[in-house]
N, C-alpha and C positions, 0 to 999 in steps of 0.2 A: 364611560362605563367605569363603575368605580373594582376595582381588586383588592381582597382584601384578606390573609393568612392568618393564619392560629400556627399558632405554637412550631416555628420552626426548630427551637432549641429541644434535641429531647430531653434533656436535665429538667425541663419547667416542672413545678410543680402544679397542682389543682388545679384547675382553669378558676378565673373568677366568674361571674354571671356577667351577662350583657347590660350595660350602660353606656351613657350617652359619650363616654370617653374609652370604651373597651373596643378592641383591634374590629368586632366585629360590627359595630354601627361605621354604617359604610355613610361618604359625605353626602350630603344632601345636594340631588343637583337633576335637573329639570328633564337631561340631556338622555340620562343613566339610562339604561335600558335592564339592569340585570346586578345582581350581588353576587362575586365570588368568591366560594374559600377554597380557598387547598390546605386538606391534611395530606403533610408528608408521610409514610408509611415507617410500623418501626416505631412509634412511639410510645412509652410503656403508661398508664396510668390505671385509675383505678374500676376501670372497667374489665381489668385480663382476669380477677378471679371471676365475676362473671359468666365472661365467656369459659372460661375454663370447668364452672361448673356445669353448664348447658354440653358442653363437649363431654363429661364426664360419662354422661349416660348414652350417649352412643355406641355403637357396635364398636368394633376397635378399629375395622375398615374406615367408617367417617371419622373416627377422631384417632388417625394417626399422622400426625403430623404434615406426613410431606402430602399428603391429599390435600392439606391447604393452603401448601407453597404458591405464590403469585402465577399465575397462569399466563398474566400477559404483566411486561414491565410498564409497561404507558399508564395502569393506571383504570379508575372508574371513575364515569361522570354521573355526578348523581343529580336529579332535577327538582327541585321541591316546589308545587302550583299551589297556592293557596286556595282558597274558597270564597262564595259568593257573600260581596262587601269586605273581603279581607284585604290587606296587605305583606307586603314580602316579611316585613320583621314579624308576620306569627308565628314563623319557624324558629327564632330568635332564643326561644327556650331549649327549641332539639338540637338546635347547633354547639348552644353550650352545654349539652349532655354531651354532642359526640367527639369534642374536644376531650373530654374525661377516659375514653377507652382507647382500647390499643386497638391500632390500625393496621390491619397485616397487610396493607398496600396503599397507593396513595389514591386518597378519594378529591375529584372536584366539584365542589358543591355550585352549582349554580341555582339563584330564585331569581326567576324575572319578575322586576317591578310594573312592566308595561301594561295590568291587568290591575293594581294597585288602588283601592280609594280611598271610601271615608265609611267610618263608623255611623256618620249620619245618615239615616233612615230616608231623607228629603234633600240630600243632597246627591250628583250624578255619579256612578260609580262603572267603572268598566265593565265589568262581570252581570251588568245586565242585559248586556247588547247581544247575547245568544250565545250557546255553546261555543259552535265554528267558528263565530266573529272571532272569539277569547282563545280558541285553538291556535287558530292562525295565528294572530296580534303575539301569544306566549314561544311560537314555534320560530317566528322572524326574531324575537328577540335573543332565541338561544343559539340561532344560527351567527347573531350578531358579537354575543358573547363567544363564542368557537374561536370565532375569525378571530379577536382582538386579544385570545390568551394564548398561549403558548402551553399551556398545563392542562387546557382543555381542549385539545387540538392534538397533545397526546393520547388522550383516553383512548383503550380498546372496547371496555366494557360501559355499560348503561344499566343504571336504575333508577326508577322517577317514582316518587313520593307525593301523592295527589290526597291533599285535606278536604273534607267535604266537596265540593266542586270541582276543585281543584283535579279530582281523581277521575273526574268525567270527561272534561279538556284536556288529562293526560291522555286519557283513550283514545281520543280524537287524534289527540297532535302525535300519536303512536304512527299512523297509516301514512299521516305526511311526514315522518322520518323515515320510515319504510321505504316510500317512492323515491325519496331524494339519496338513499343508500345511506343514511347517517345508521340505522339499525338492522343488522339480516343477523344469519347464520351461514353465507357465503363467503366465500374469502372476499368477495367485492366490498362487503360492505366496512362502516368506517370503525362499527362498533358492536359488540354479540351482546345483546339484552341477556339481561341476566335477573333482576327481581321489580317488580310490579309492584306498591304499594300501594294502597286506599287506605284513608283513618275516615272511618264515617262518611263514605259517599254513597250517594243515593244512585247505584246502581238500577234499580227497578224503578226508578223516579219515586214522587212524592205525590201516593194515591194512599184512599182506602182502600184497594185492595189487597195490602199487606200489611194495615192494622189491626188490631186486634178489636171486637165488637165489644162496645161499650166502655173503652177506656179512654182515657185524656188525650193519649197518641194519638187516636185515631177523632176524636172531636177537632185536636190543634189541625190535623189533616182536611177536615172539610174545612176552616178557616181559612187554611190555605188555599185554598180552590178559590176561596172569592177575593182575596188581597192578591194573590201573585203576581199579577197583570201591574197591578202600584207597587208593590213591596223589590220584587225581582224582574218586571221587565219583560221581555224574549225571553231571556233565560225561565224565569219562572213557569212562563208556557209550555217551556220546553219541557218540564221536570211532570207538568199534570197527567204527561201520555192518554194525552186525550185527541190530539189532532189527526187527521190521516196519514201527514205525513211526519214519523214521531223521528227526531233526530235522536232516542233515545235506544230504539231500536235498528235504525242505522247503524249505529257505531257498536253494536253487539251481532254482528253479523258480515257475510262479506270479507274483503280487504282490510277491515278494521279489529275483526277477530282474527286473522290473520296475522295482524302484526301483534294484537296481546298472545296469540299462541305461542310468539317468538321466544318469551322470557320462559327460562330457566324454572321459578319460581315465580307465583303470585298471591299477597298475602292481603287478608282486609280484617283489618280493625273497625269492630261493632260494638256498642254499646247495648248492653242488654237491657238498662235500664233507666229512665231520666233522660235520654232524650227524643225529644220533642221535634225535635228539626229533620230528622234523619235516623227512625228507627232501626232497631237490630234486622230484619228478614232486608229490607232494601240497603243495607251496609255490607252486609254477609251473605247477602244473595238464597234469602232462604223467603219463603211463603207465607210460614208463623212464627211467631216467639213464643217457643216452648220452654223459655224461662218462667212464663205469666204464672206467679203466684209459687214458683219452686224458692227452693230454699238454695243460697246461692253458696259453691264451696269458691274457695280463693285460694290461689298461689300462694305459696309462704314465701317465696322470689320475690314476686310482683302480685302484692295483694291485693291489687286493682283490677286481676286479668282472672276469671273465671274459667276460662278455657282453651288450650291453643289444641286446635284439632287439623289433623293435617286431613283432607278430603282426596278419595281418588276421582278417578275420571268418568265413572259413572255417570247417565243422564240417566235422573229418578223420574221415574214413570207415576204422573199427575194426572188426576181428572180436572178440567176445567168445565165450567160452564158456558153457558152464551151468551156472558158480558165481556163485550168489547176489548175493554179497558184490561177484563179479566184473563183476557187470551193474549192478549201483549205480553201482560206481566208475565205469565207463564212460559213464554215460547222464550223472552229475552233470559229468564232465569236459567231454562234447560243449557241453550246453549253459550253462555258465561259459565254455567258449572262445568260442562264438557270438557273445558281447559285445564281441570285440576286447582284448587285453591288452599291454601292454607288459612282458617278461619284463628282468628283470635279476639275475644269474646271480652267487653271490658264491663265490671258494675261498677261507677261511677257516680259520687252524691257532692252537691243536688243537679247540676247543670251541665251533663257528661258530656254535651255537644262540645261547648268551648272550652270544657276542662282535658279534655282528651289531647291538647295538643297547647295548652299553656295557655290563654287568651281570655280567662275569666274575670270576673272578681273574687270566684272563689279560688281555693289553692287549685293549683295545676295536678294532672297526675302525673307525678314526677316519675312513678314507678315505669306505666306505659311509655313515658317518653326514653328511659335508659332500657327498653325492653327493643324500642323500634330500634337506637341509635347503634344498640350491639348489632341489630342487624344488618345496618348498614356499613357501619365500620369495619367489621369480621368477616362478612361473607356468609351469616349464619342460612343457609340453603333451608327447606323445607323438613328435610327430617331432622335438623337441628332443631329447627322454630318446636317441632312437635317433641320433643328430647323435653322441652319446660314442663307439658302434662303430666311428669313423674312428681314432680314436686307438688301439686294437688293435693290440699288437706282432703284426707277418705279417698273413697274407689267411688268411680262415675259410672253411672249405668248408661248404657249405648243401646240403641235400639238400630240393629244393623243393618234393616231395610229402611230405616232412613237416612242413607248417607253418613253414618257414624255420629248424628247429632246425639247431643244430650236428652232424654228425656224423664231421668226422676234422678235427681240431685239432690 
């Protein structure tokens, strides 16, 4: 297992970006099971006015200071899962955002490589052998990583960072942390969850019944139904919520909503617009995109990010009908919103699936990515995340019986 540090010196300046001779390409080697960084806490860069502005607007209660004194000295282990056909360096661009910000405690990053493939379409890739398979497979390898660091075998605190897929097999591997005592809110346990991450997972799986009628999403959506079985495997079966026994609805339910009720915070990064792979209502756990056809306002922060709306715990009260597929989606929606979410809303041009987290051809959204990594780095909690929606070009209309979504922008 390779280990691998950022910036122990706090005098460094700017981080450089990742390359094939930067501290964070970890060696190549057959054996690895996992990529770790430790940031030491304490280090100043140019993420603190940032964070300082996002504090600004808080009550005085949240942003005074000793409210975000370290809580525990050991430290946060943060987990970051990739997505289906991904590998570990896709994170490779947030990591050198979150070198850039000041760290008010010390964070250990771990990504398991053991889920790892290839970009080729025809060639065998981990990530399609089923959800569970890739839970477990990602869950043995973090326990592997535990044991063999010393940094991460401190940590009291937990937060896992799930990209597309990646966010689904965190869910999974949430329950079997839970049972092995790696996460409660008991004093038995090893570690107190504290923020839930998704960038673009397909929460509600990947159906038409959270597309919208007549548009491109929802065409690429039936194509999906009939490549999935070759393109994605198990996994892709898993995503249609079409079987009776749906693994997608398991792990929204039970011991498995259980251990996501544990965190403190849970936040999901949606693209409202341009992608294809993993629309906005199955990212953000919503029914429709009531962006279709508004006029979209932007952050003057993060002018990538349309919306950070902090949601309460409300279950909104849906009619469903008597399709199948269609009472899944809904009952797995009610009770994932139940938990409380902080939604944050990205327009993204042209390919927002893989631009949302550095991986394209096209430029990355740099903005989203120093938006996530303050959160990781700082401890930004929920009414911080929603502290961003003051800076919204114009005033957002809310429609309050729907769960405080957008609907005329």
């Amino acid at each position: 297992m390779s280990c691998f540090y950022r910036r122990k010196d706090s005098d460094s300046q700017e981080a450089p970006g990742i390359s094939e001779d930067s501290p964070l390409s970890a060696p190549s080697n057959a054996e690895d099971v996992a990529k770790i960084c430790v940031f030491p806490g304490g280090s100043a860069s140019e993420g603190k006015d940032a964070v300082s502005s996002a504090s600004s607007a808080m009550t005085s209660k949240d942003s005074d200071p000793a409210s975000h004194t370290q809580s525990h000295s050991g430290g946060v282990l943060v987990l970051l899962l990739h997505g289906l056909r991904g590998r570990d360096s896709d994170f490779d661009l947030l990591l050198s955002h979150m070198q850039k910000q000041t760290w008010r405690r010390r964070l250990v990053v771990i990504v398991p490589k053991v889920n790892s493939g290839r970009i080729n379409f025809c060639a065998p890739t981990p990530t399609v052998e089923g959800i569970a398979v890739c839970a477990r497979r990602a869950f043995k390898a973090l326990q592997e990583a535990r044991k063999e660091n010393s940094d991460a075998q401190m940590c009291t605190e937990f937060s896992l960072v799930g990209y597309s897929l990646g966010g689904i097999i965190g869910r999974y591997m949430l329950k079997l942390m839970m049972e092995e005592g790696l996460i409660g809110n008991s004093p038995e346990a090893q570690m107190k969850p504290e923020c839930f991450i998704s960038i673009a997972s397909p929460h509600l799986g990947i159906t038409t019944e959270t597309r919208e009628k007549d548009s491109i999403v929802r065409t690429c959506s039936s194509i999906y139904e009939c490549v999935a079985p070759i393109f994605a495997g198990d996994t892709g079966n898993e995503l249609l919520v079409e079987d009776d026994d749906v693994i997608l609805e398991q792990i929204s339910d039970g011991k498995f909503l259980d251990a996501l009720a544990l965190f403190e915070s849970r936040v999901c990064y949606g693209n409202v617009i341009n992608d294809i792979a993993v629309d906005l209502p199955t990212s953000t756990l919503r029914l429709h995109n009531e962006y279709e056809n508004a006029k979209l306002q932007r952050s003057n922060d993060f002018p990538s990010i349309v919306l950070v709306d902090e949601c309460d715990h409300t279950t909104p009260t849906i009619e469903c009908d008597g399709n199948l597929t269609r009472r899944k989606v809904v009952g797995m929606q009610e009770r994932l919103w139940s938990l409380g979410w902080t939604r944050v809303d990205c327009a993204i041009e042209p390919s927002a699936h893989h631009q949302i987290i550095g991986v394209s051809m096209f430029p990355a959204a740099e903005d989203v990515l120093k938006h996530l990594s303050i959160v990781l780095c700082n401890g930004i909690n929920a009414a911080m995340l929603a502290a961003t929606a003051s800076t919204l070009q114009g005033d957002v209309t809310r429609d309050e019986s729907d769960q405080g979504e957008v609907v005329d922008v």
